[in-house]
N, C-alpha and C positions, 0 to 999 in steps of 0.2 A: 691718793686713795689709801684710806687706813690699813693698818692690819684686818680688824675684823671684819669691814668692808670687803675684805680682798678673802678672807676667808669663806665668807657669804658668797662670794661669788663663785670662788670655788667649789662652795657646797650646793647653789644651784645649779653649774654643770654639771653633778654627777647626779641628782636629784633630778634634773632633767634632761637628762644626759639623750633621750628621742630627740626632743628638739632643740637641743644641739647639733645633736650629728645631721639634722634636715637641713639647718643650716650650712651648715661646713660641706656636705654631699651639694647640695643645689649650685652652689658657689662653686663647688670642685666641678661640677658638671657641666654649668654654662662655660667657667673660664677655660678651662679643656677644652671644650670644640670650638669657643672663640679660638683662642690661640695657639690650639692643635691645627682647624683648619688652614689658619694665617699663615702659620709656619710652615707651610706643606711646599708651599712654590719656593718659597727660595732656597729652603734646604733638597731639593730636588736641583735645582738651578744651581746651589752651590756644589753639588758633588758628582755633576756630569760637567762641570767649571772646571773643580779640582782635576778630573779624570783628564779633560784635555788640555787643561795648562800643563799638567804632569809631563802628557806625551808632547806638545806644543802642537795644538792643530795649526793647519795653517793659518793664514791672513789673506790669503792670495794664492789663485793658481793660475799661470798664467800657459796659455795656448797658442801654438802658434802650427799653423797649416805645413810649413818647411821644417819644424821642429827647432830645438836649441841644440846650440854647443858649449863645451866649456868654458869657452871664454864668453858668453851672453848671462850664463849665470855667475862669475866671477864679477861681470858689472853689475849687477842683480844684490850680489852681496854686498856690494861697495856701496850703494844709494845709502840716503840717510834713512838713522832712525830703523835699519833694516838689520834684524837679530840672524837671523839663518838665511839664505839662500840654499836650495838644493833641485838639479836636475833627478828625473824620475824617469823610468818608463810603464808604459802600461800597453797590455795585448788582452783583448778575448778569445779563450781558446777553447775548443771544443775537446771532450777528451773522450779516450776509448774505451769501449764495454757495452755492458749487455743493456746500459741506460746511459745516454751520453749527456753529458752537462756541459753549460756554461759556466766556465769560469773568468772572472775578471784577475789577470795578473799584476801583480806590483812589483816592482824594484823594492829592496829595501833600503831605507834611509838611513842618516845618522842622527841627525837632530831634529828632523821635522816628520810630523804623522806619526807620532812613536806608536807602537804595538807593544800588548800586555801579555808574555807568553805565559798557556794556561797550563801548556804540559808539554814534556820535549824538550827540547832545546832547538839553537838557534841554528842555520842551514852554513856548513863548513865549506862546502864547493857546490860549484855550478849544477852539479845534479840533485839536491836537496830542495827542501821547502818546509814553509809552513803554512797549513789550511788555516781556514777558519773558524772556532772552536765549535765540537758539537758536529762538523759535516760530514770529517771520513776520519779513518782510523790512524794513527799513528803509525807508523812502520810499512803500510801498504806503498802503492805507488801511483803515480799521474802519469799518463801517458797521451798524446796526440793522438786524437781521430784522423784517417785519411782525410775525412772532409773536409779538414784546415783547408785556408788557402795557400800557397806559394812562398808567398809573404809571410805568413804566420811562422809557417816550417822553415823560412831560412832566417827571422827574425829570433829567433831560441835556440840556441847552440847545441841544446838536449833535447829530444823529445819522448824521453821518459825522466819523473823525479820521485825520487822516494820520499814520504813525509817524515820528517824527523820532529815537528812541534807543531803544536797550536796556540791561536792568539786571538785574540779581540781587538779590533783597529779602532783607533781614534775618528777613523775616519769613516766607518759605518758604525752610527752609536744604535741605529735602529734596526727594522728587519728588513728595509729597502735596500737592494742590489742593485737595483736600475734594470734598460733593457739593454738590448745589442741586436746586432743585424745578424750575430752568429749561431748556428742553431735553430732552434725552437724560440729565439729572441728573448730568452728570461735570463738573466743572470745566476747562475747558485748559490756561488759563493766566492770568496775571494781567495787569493792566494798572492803568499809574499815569497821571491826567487832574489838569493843576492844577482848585483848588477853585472857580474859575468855572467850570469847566463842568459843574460838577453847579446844579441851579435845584429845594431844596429849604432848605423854613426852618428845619431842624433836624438838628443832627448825629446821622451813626446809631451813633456810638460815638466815645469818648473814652479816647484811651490817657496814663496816670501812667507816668512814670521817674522813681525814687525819685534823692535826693543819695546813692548807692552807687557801687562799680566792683568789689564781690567777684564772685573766678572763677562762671561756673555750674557747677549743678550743688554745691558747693563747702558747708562745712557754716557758713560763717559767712554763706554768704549766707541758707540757708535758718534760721538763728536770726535774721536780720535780718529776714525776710519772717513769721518765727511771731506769731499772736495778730493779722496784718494784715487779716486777711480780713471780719473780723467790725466791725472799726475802719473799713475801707471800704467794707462794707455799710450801716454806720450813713450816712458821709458820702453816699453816694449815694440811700440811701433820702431820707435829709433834704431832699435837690436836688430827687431825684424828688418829693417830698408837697408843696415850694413851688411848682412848679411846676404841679403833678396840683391844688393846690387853688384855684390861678390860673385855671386854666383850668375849672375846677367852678366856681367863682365867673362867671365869664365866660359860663359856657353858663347859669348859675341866671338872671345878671343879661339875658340875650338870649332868656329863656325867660317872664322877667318884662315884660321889655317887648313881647314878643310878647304876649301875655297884657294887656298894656293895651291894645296897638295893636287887638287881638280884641275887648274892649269897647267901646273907643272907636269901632269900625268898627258893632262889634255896634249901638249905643247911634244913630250919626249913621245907619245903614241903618234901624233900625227904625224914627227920626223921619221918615227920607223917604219910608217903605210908611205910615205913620201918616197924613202930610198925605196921601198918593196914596190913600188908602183915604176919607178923609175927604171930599175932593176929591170923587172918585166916589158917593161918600153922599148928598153936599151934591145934586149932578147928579142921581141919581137920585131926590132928594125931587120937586128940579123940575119933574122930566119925570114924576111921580107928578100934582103938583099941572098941571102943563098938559094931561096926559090926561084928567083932572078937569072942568077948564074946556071941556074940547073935548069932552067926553061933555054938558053939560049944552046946548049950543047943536047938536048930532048934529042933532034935527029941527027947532029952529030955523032955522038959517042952515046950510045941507047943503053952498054952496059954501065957503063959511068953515069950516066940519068937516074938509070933505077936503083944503083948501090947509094947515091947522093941522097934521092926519094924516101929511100928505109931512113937512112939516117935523119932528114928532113920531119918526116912523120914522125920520128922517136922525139926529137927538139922540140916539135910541138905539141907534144901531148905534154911533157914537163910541163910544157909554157901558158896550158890550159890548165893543168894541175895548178901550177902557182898561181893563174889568176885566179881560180875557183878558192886558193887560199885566203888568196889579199880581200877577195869578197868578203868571204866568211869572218876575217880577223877584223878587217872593216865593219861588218856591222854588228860583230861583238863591241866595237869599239866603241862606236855611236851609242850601243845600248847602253854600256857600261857607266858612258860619260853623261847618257840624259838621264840614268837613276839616277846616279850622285846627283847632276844639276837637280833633280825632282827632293830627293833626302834631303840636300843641302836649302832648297826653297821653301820647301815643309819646316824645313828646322828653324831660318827666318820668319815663314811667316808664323808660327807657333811661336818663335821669340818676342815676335813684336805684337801677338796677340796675351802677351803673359800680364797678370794683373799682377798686382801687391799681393800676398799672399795676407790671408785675415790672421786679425789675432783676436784673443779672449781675455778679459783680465775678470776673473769670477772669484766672487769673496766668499766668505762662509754659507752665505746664505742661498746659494747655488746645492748645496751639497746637504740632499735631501734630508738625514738625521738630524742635522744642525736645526735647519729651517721647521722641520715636523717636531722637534721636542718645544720648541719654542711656543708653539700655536696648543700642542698639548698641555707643558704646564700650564698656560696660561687660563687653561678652562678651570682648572683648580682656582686659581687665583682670583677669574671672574666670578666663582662660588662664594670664594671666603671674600669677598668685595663687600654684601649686605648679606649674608644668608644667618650668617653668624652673630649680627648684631640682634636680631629679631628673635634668634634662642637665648642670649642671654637678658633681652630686655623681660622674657619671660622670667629667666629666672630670678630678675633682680623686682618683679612682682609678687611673685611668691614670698620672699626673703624679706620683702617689705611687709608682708601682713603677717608673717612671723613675727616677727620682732615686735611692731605695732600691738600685736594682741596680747606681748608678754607685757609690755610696759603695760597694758591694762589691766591686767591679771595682776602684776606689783604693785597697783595703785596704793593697798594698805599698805605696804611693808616701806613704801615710799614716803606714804604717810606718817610712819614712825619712824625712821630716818630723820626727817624732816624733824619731826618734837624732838628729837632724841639731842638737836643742833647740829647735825651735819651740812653741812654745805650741800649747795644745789652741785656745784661739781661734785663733790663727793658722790651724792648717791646718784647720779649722771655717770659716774665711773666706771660703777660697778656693772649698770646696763652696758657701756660701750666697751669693758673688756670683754664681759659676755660676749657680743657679738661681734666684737673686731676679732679676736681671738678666734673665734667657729670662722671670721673671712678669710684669715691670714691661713690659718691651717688650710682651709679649703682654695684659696689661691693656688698657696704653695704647692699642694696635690694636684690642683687641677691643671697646673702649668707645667708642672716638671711630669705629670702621666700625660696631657696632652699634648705637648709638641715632643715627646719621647714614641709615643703608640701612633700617633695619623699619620708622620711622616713613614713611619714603616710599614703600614699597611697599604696606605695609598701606593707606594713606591714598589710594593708586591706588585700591585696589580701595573704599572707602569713596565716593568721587566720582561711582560710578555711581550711586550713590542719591543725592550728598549736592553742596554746588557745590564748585565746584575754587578752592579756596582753596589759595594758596603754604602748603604746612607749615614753620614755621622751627624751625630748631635748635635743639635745647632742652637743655642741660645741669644735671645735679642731683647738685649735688656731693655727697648725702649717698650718692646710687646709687654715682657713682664711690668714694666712701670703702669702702662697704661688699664692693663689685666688686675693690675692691685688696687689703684686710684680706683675705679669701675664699683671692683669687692665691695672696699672699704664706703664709698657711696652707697650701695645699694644696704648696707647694713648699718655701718657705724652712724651715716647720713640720718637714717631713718630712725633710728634710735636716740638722740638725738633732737629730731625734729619732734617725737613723740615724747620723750623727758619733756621737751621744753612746755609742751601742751601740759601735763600733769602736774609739773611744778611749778604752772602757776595757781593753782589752787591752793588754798590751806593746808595746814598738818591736819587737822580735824574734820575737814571735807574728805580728805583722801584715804586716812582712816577709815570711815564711812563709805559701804557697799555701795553701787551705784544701782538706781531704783531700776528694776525690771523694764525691759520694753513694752510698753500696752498690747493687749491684742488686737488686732482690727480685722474686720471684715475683709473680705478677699474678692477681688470680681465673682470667682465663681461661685460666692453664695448668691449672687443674685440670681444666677441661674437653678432656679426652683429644682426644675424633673431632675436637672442633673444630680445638684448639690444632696438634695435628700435619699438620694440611691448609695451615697458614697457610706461607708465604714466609717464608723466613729474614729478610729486610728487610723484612717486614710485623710480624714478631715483635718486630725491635727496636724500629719505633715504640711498639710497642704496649706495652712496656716503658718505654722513653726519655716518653712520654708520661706514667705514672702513678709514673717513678721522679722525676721535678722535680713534687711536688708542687703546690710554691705558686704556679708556671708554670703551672702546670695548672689552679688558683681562679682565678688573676689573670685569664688567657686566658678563662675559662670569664665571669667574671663582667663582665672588660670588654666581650667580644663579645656577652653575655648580654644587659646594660645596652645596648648599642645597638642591638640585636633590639626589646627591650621597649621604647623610644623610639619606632623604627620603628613598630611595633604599636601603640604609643598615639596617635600621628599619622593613620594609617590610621583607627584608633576613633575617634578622636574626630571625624573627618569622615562617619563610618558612621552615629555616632549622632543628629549634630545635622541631617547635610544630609537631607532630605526628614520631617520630623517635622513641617512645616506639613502636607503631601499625608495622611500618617496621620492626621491632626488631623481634616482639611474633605474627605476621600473617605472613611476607615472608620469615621467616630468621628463626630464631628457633621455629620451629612453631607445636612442640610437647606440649601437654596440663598441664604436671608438668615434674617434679624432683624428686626424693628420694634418700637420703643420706643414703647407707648401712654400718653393719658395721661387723663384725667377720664372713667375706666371706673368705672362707677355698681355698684349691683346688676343693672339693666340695660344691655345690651348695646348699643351705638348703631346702630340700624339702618343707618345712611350708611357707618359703618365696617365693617358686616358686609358688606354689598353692594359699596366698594370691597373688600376683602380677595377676597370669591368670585370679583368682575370681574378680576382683574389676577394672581390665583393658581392652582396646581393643586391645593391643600390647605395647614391651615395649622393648627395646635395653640395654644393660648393658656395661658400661666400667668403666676405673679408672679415677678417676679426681684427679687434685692433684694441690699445691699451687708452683711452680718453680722460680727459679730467671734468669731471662734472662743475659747473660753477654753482656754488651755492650761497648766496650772500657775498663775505668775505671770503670764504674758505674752499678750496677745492679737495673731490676726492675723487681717484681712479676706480674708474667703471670701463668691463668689457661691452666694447660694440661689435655687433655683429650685423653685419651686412648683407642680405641675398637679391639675388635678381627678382628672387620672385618666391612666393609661401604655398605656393600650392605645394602639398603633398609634406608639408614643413613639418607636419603629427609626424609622420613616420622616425622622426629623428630628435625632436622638439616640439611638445604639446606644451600649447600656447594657450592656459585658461586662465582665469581669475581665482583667488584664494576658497573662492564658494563653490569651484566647479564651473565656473559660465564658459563659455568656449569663447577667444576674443577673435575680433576683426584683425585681418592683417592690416599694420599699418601703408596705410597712401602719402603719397609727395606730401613731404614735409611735414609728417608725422612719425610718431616712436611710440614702441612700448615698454615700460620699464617691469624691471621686477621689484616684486615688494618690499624688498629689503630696503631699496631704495626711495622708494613711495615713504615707506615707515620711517627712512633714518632721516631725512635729508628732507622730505616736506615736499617731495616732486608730487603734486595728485594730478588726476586725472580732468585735463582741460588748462593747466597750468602748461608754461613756455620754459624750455628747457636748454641752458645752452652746454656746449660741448666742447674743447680745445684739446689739440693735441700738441705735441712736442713743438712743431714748427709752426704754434700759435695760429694754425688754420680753425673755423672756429666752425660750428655747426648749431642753429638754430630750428631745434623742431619743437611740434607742440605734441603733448601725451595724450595719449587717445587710448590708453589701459594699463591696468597695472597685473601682470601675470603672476604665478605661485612659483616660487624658484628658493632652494634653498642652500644653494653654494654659488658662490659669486655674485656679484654686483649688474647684471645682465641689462643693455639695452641692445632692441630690436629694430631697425628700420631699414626702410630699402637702398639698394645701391644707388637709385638714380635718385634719391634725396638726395643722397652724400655728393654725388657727381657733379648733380647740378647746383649743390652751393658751393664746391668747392673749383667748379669748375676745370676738372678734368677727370682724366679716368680715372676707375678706382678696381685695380686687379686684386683678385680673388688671393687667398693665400691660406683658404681653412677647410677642412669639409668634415660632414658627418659623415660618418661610415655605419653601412652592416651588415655583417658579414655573412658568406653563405650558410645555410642550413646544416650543423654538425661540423662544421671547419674548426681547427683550432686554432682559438688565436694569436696564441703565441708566436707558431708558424707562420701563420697569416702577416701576421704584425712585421716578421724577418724578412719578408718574402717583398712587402711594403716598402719596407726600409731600405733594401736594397737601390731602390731608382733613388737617382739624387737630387729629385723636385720636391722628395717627401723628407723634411727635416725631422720631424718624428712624428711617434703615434702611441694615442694614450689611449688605453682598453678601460671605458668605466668600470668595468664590472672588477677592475685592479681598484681603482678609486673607492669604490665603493665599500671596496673590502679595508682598503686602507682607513679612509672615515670613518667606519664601522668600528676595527678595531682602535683606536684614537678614542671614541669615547667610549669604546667600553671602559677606560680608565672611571669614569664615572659612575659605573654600576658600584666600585666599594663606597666611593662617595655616598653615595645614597644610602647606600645599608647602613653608612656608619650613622647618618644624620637621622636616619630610622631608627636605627638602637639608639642613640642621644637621645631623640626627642620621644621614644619610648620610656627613658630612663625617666626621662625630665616630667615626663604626665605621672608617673610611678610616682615620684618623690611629692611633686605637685598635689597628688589626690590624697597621697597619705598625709601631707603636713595640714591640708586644709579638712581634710576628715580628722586629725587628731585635735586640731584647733578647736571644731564642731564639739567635739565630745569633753572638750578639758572644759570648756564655755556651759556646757550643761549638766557637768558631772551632778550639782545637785537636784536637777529635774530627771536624770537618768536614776538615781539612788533613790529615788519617790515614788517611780514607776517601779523598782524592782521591789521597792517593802508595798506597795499594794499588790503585790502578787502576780506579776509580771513574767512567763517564762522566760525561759534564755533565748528561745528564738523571737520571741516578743518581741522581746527589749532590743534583740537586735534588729528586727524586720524596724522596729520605730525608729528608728534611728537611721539606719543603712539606707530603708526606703527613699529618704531626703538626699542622702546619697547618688544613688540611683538616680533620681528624677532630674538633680543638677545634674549628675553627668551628661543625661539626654541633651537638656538644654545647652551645656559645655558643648555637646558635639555637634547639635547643628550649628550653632552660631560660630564652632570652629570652623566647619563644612562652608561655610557663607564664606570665613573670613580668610581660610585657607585659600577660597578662588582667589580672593583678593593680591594676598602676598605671594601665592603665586605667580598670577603675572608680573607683579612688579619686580621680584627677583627674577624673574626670563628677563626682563626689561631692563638689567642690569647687567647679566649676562649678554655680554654683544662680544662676539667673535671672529672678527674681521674676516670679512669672503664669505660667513653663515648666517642663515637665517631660519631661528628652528621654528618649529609650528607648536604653539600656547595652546599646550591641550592635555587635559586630565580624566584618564579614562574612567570608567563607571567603580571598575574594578578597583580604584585607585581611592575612591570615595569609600566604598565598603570596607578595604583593608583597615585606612583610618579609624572607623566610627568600632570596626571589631576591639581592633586593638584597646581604644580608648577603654571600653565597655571592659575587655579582658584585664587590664590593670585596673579598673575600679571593684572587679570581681576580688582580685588580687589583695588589695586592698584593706577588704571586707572581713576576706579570714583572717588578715592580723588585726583589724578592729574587734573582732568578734572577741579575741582574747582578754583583751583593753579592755571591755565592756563588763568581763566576764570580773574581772581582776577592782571593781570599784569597790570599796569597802559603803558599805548602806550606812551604817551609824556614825563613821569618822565623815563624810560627806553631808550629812543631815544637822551637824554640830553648827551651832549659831555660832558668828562670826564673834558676837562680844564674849 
C-alpha cells in the first residue's frame, strides 16, 4: 500500500473516526466476554492449584480404627513415588463460655496441609494455638468445657490455650467445617495445636503427598492417581494386620500369663486352705480325744472334769472361730478365683470375637472444599461452553454490515483509485487496514480488559464461600490466537469479501452513484380503512422501512440478537437461582437423612428407640450406588428402595415435571427422575437395566418419570430388588423429621451418637450450601447483562448511524423544505423505533430459543435445573432494549442536527 493510499486511510479514520471506534468497541466487547468468560475457570482453578501446591494438600489420607505409629508412617514415606508422609492428630472439642462451640483440632504439620498464617505467629509450646482466621481474637484463650468427654480431657495435655495467630488451611478452602457428634453437632471452626500438646500414643491419621505437581482437578493428574486406591488399600491394610497382630499377640500373651498367674494363685490359695483345714482337723481330733479323757474321769475326779471342761470349751470356741475363718477365706477364694476365671473368659472370648480393625484410604475428593470448588467452577465453565460464542457471533454481525456498508459508501473513490491505476490489492488495502487495524486494536483491548476484569469479579463473588486468595493473571495464548483469527474474520474477512464484489466492476461503473432503490407498495396499502387513516410521514416510514430491505434484516436481527442475549441472561438466572428451595421444600421435603449400618433382618431395638426419641416420624429403605446401562456406556444413579410408599409425600413427593401425582411403583417396575429420562433416553414404558459392583444385575420397566433436581434418582420396591436378586435386601437409609421447634444440630449429635447411624445430613444444610454455590452465578449474570446491554447500545447506534450516513441526502431535502428539528427527527427515529419493536419481539421469540439450548449445554452432574424464564424476565429485556434505543436517539438527534443542507444536496459530478 502506497503512501498516499496509506495517508487516505489514515485520513478516513479520523474523518470517520464514529465508525471506527464502533468497530474497534463491538470487537473489544464480544472478544472480552468470549475470552473473559473463557478465562474465568481456569484462572480460578489455577490459583486455588497454586494455593494448595504452595501448602501441598494432600493425596491421601489414610484411616485407620487402632490408629498409626511411627514406624507405619516411616513405611508410608518409603513407598514409591511418595513425596511426604506425616502422622497427624485430630479431636473435636467443645469449649467454655457463655456460647460453647465446636471446634475441630489439628496437629501441626511440617510439610503436608500447609497453613497461611494471617496474623500472629506460630504456637511456641503446648499451651498455644492458632484459630481460624476471622473466628476469635488473637491473644484471648480456648478452654475445655466440662462437657468433653474423658477421653477428650486426657487426650490434650492443656485444657486451656492461648491464641497466639491466625491462618487459613489448605485444607478447608471453603466455608464447610463438617459435622461431629460433639456438641450441637456443627463444627465452628478449626484450630491448629503443635503435636505436644495432644498426649495420645497413636496417630488418628496419616496424610501421603505423592512426588506430583499436576494442576487439580486436571486429567493428568487424575491418570496419575488411577489404579492408586486399591495399591494403598493394600499398603495400609498390611500396616494395619502388623500391627492388629501385634497387639492380638500382646493381649494372647497378657491373657496367658494371667491364666498362669490364676493357677498359680489358684494352686498356692488352695495349699494354704489345705494346711488351714488340716490344721483345724488335726485340732479337732484333739479336742475329740481330750473330751474323751475328760468324759472318763467326769465321776471320778469331778473337780478335775470341770477345770479340763473350761479349758475344753475355751479350745473349742478358737476351733469354731478358725473354722468360721477357713469358711470365710474359702469362699473369698472361690470368689476371687471365678471372677478372674469370668475377666479372664471375657477377655478370650472378646479376643476371639475381635475383627480386623477397618481402614480408609480417602483421596482429595473426600474433602469437602476440594470436591465443592471443583462442581463450582465448573458452572462457570459450563457458561462460557456456548454462551459466549452466541455474543460474539452477534457481534461479528454487526461488524459485518459495518464494513459492508463502508465499502458501498467508497464505491466512487474505489472507482478512482481504480482509473487512477492502482492495483485491486492496493485499494483492497486500504479498506483492510481500515478495519483490520479497528480489530487488532479492539482485540487487543478486549482481551487484555477481558480476561483481566471477569476473572476478578467472578472470583469476588466466589470468596464468599471460598478464601480470598490474590487471583493472578493468567494469559493463554492459544484463547488470544483464536480471539484474533475470530476479529480478523469477522472484519478483515468481510472486507474483503465486499472489495472483492465492487472491484469487479469498472472504474467508470463505480465512479457512478448507484440508482435509488424503487419504491413499492407495502401490504399495508392494501389495507384501505387502515392505510388512509395513517399521516403522510407515518406512511413514509412505513415505506422507507420495508423499501431498504436488508436494513431492515440487519436492524431486525442485530437488535433481535441482543434482545435474545438479554433474555438468556435473565433465563438463565430464572432457572438456576432457587432450584435448591424447589428441591428441599416441594420435592424432597423431609428434614434429614441417616446412613445406617449393620441392619440385620432384625431391626436394632436401640436404633428404633433413638430414631422414635429424637424424631417426628421417619421411613426406612435401601439406597444404594447402581450403574445405569445405556447403550455402550454406563452411568451411576441412586437407588432407593422401600418396603412400601404409603405415606412416602411426607419425606418424598413423587410427581411428574407438570405436577401429576405418580403411582407408586409395583413388582418389577421403577420410577426414574427427569434428569435421567432427559439425559440418558430412559422414557416412560421403556426396560431399564441396573448393575452394581458385584455385577448383580436388575431388570425393571419405568412406569414414570418424576421432578427431581439433584441427583440421578431411581425409585422402586424392595421385593423387586429381592426377588430378582434373590435374597434379602436390608435397609441402610432413612428419611427423617424431626420434632416440632427441635434443633437440629442437637438433634443430628444426639443421632449420631448410637453406632448404627453412620451419619446424618440436615437438607436445609444442603440447601443452603446449593444455594450459596450458585449464587456465584448472580455476577455471571449481571455481567452477561451489562455485555449484552453494551452490545444492543453499540449495535443500535452503528446500525442507526449507518441509517442516517445512507440518507444523508434525503435527510438534507427534508430539512430545506422546511422541516423542523423534531420533524426531521421524529422521520427518521420513528423507523427507528418500529425496528426496534420488531428487533425485540423476534429477539423475545429467539431468546426462548437460545435459551434452552444454552440450559442444554449447561449439564451439571447430580443437577437438573428447571428451563424456565419468568414474565418478569421478558419485560426487563424488551425495557432495556427500548431504553438504549431511547439512548440512542439523543445522540442521533445531534447527528441529524449537525448535517450541512448545501454540502449534501452538491451533485456527485
Amino acid at each position: 500500500m502506497g503512501s498516499a493510499v496509506r495517508k487516505n486511510a489514515l485520513r478516513e479514520i479520523r474523518s470517520t473516526f464514529g465508525r471506527f471506534f464502533a468497530i474497534m468497541a463491538i470487537i473489544a466487547l464480544g472478544v472480552g466476554f468470549f475470552t473473559g468468560v473463557r478465562i474465568v475457570t481456569p484462572a480460578m482453578v489455577k490459583t486455588v492449584d497454586k494455593f494448595l501446591d504452595d501448602n501441598q494438600l494432600y493425596d491421601y489420607r489414610l484411616l485407620s480404627s487402632i490408629g498409626w505409629e511411627e514406624d507405619d508412617v516411616d513405611d508410608f514415606r518409603s513407598r514409591p513415588e511418595v513425596r511426604y508422609a506425616e502422622g497427624s492428630y485430630t479431636l473435636d472439642i467443645l469449649t467454655a463460655g457463655s456460647s460453647e462451640y465446636v471446634l475441630r483440632a489439628h496437629s501441626l504439620t511440617d510439610n503436608i496441609n500447609g497453613i497461611r498464617l494471617t496474623a500472629g505467629r506460630m504456637p511456641q509450646n503446648e499451651n498455644e494455638c492458632i484459630i481460624e482466621d476471622g473466628k476469635f481474637t488473637i491473644g484471648g484463650t480456648i478452654a475445655l468445657a466440662e462437657d468433653n468427654s474423658d477421653t477428650v480431657k486426657n487426650e490434650l495435655k492443656s485444657h486451656t490455650f492461648t491464641i497466639v495467630g491466625s491462618a487459613d488451611s489448605s485444607m478447608y478452602i471453603n466455608f464447610e467445617r463438617g459435622t461431629t457428634s460433639v456438641g450441637n453437632g456443627e463444627v465452628k471452626a478449626f484450630v491448629y495445636l503443635p503435636k505436644e500438646a495432644f498426649d495420645l500414643e497413636v496417630y488418628t491419621e496419616v496424610f501421603v503427598r505423592f512426588d506430583q505437581d499436576y494442576e487439580i482437578y486436571s486429567d493428568e493428574y487424575d491418570t496419575f492417581m488411577d489404579g492408586r486406591d486399591k495399591q494403598w488399600e493394600g499398603f495400609a491394610r498390611e500396616r494395619t494386620d502388623i500391627r492388629f497382630d501385634r497387639l492380638y499377640s500382646e493381649a494372647e500373651d497378657k491373657l496367658s500369663d494371667g491364666r498362669e498367674e490364676l493357677e498359680k494363685n489358684r494352686a498356692d490359695g488352695q495349699v494354704k486352705l489345705d494346711k488351714a483345714k488340716s490344721d483345724l482337723d488335726s485340732g479337732k481330733a484333739q479336742l475329740d480325744e481330750q473330751l474323751a479323757q475328760l468324759e472318763q474321769i467326769r465321776d471320778v475326779a469331778p473337780q478335775q472334769y470341770s477345770a479340763g471342761m473350761e479349758q475344753y470349751n475355751a479350745a473349742y470356741a478358737d476351733y469354731e472361730k478358725g473354722l468360721a475363718d477357713y469358711e470365710s477365706s474359702k469362699a473369698d477364694f472361690d470368689k476371687q478365683i471365678s471372677d478372674a476365671e469370668a475377666e479372664l473368659k471375657k477377655g478370650e472370648n472378646d479376643l476371639a470375637a475381635l475383627k480386623k480393625p477397618d481402614i480408609y484410604v480417602l483421596d482429595r475428593n473426600t474433602n469437602i472444599g476440594y470436591a465443592c470448588f471443583e462442581s463450582d467452577s465448573d458452572i462457570v465453565a459450563q457458561v462460557a461452553r456456548v454462551f459466549p460464542i452466541f455474543f460474539i457471533l452477534v457481534a461479528a454481525l454487526v461488524c459485518m454490515t459495518i464494513m459492508s456498508r463502508m465499502v458501498e459508501e467508497q464505491r466512487t473513490q474505489i472507482g478512482v483509485l481504480k482509473a487512477l491505476g492502482y492495483s485491486e490489492g492496493t485499494v483492497m488495502g486500504k479498506f483492510i487496514f481500515y478495519s483490520g487495524l479497528a480489530a487488532m486494536i479492539g482485540c487487543v483491548l478486549g482481551y487484555s480488559l477481558g480476561t483481566y476484569i471477569f476473572p476478578k469479579i467472578i472470583w469476588k463473588t466466589y470468596t464468599l464461600m471460598y478464601l480470598e486468595l490474590p487471583i493472578d493473571y493468567m494469559f493463554d495464548s492459544r484463547l488470544a490466537l483464536i480471539a484474533l483469527a475470530v476479529s480478523l474474520i469477522c472484519s478483515v474477512g468481510v472486507t474483503w469479501f465486499s472489495c472483492r464484489v465492487e472491484l469487479s466492476e469498472t472504474a467508470a461503473s463505480l465512479m457512478r452513484p448507484k440508482a435509488p432503490k424503487a419504491g413499492k407498495r407495502v401490504l399495508l396499502e392494501y389495507v384501505t380503512p387502515v392505510w388512509k387513516r395513517l399521516k403522510f410521514l407515518h406512511k413514509v416510514s412505513i415505506r422507507n422501512i420495508f423499501r431498504y430491505k436488508k436494513r431492515l434484516f440487519m436492524m431486525i436481527l442485530g437488535i433481535g440478537g441482543c434482545t435474545a442475549l438479554l433474555v438468556t441472561g435473565f433465563g438463565i438466572k430464572d432457572s438456576i437461582a432457587g432450584f435448591a428451595d424447589m428441591q428441599y421444600d416441594e420435592i424432597q421435603v423431609a428434614d434429614a437423612s441417616a446412613n445406617l449400618r449393620n441392619i440385620g433382618t432384625e431391626f436394632p431395638e436401640g436404633l428404633a428407640d433413638v430414631l422414635s426419641e429424637n424424631t417426628q416420624n421417619y421411613t426406612l429403605l435401601y439406597t444404594g450406588a447402581w450403574d445405569l446401562l445405556y447403550g455402550k456406556k454406563v452411568k451411576s444413579v441412586t437407588v432407593n428402595a422401600a418396603d412400601s410408599f404409603d405415606g412416602m409425600d411426607k419425606y418424598f413427593d413423587l410427581h411428574s415435571v407438570k405436577g401429576e401425582k405418580l403411582a407408586p411403583p409395583a413388582e418389577g417396575e421403577a420410577i426414574v427422575s427427569h434428569s435421567i429420562a432427559e439425559r440418558y433416553g430412559i422414557k416412560k414404558g421403556s426396560m431399564m437395566k441396573l448393575r452394581d459392583e458385584n455385577m448383580r444385575e436388575l431388570n425393571v420397566k419405568v412406569t414414570g418419570v418424576f421432578e427431581n433436581h439433584v441427583y440421578n434418582v431411581v425409585f422402586l420396591s424392595k421385593s423387586t430388588m429381592e426377588q430378582q436378586l434373590g435374597e434379602p435386601v436390608s435397609v441402610n437409609y432413612a428419611f427423617l423429621n424431626f420434632k416440632e421447634g427441635a434443633d437440629n444440630y442437637k438433634t443430628t449429635a444426639a443421632l449420631s451418637k448410637n453406632g448404627n447411624i453412620t451419619a446424618v445430613m440436615i437438607f436445609d444444610d444442603l440447601k443452603e450450601r446449593l444455594g450459596k454455590m450458585m449464587s456465584s452465578l448472580d455476577y455471571i449474570v449481571l455481567i452477561v447483562i451489562i455485555c449484552a446491554a453494551g452490545l444492543a447500545f453499540i449495535v443500535l447506534y452503528s446500525l442507526t448511524n449507518i441509517n442516517i450516513t445512507e440518507r444523508v441526502r434525503e435527510i438534507a431535502t427534508i430539512k430545506v423544505l422546511g422541516f423542523f428539528r423534531h420533524e426531521t427527527s421524529a422521520y427518521v427515529l420513528r423507523e427507528n423505533l418500529a425496528l426496534t419493536a420488531f428487533g425485540t419481539v423476534v429477539g423475545l421469540g429467539a431468546g426462548v430459543l437460545l435459551h434452552a439450548f444454552v440450559m442444554a449445554q449447561i449439564r451439571v452432574d447430580l443437577v437438573d435445573f428447571s428451563v424456565r424464564i419468568l414474565p418478569k424476565s421478558f419485560l426487563w429485556s424488551a425495557l432495556l432494549t427500548f431504553l438504549f434505543n431511547f439512548i440512542v436517539d439523543l445522540f442521533m438527534v445531534f447527528k441529524l442536527e449537525r448535517i450541512n443542507m448545501a454540502e449534501s444536496l452538491k451533485s456527485i459530478e
